[in-house]
C-alpha positions in Angstrom: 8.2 84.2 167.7 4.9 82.5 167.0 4.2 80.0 164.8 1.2 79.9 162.0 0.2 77.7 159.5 -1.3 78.2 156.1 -2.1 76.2 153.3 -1.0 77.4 149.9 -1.6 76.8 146.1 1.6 74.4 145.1 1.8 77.1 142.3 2.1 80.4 145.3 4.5 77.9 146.7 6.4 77.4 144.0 6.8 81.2 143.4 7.8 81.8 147.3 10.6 79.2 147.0 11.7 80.8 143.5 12.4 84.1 145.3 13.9 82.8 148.5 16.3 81.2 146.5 16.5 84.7 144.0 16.8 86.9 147.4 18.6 84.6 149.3 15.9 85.8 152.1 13.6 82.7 154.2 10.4 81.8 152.6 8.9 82.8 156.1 10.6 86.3 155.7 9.2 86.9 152.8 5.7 85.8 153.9 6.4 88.2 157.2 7.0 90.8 155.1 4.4 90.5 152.4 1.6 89.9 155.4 3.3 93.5 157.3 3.3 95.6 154.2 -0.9 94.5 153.3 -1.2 95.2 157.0 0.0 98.5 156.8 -1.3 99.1 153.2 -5.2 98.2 154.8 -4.4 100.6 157.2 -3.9 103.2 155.3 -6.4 102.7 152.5 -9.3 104.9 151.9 -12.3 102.7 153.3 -14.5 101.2 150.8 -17.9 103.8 150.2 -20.5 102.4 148.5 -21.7 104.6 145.5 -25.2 105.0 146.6 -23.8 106.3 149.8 -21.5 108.7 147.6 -24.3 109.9 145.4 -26.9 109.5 148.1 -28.3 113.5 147.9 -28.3 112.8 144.0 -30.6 110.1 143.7 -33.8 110.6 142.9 -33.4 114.4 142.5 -34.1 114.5 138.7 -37.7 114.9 137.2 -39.5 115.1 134.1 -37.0 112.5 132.4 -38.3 110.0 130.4 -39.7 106.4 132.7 -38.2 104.0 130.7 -34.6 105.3 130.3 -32.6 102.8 131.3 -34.5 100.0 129.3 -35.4 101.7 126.5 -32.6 100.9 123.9 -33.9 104.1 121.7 -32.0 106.1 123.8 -28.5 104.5 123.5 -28.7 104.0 119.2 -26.4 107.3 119.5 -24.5 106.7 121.9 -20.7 107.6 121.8 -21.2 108.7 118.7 -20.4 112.6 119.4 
């Protein structure tokens, strides 16, 4: 087995040794185990999609609104109001 070295928060530290000592399981377990399960979690994990890239086809299709909408306070005095 390899060996790797981090540097930790005392605090994140603190809470490792609290539940080795609750789970009667190594800190270095736990750390195995908490680095495998984000590993697998990543994989897994719908890729990040910016909303531009989302909404791409929608931008910019609208006309005739008014020019200053989204600075013009005017239009938000109603706002969540119906």
């Amino acid at each position: 087995m390899n060996t790797l070295t981090i540097k930790i928060p005392a605090t994140l530290e603190q809470e490792l040794a609290h539940l080795s000592q609750q789970t009667n399981v190594t800190k270095s377990e736990l750390v195995r185990r908490a680095l495998l399960a984000f590993i697998v979690q990543s994989k897994s994990a719908t890729p990040f999609v910016p909303a531009l890239d989302q909404a791409g086809d929608l931008v910019g299709c609208f006309s005739g609104g008014p020019s200053d909408l989204s600075s013009n306070t005017e239009y938000l005095k109603d706002f969540g109001q119906r």
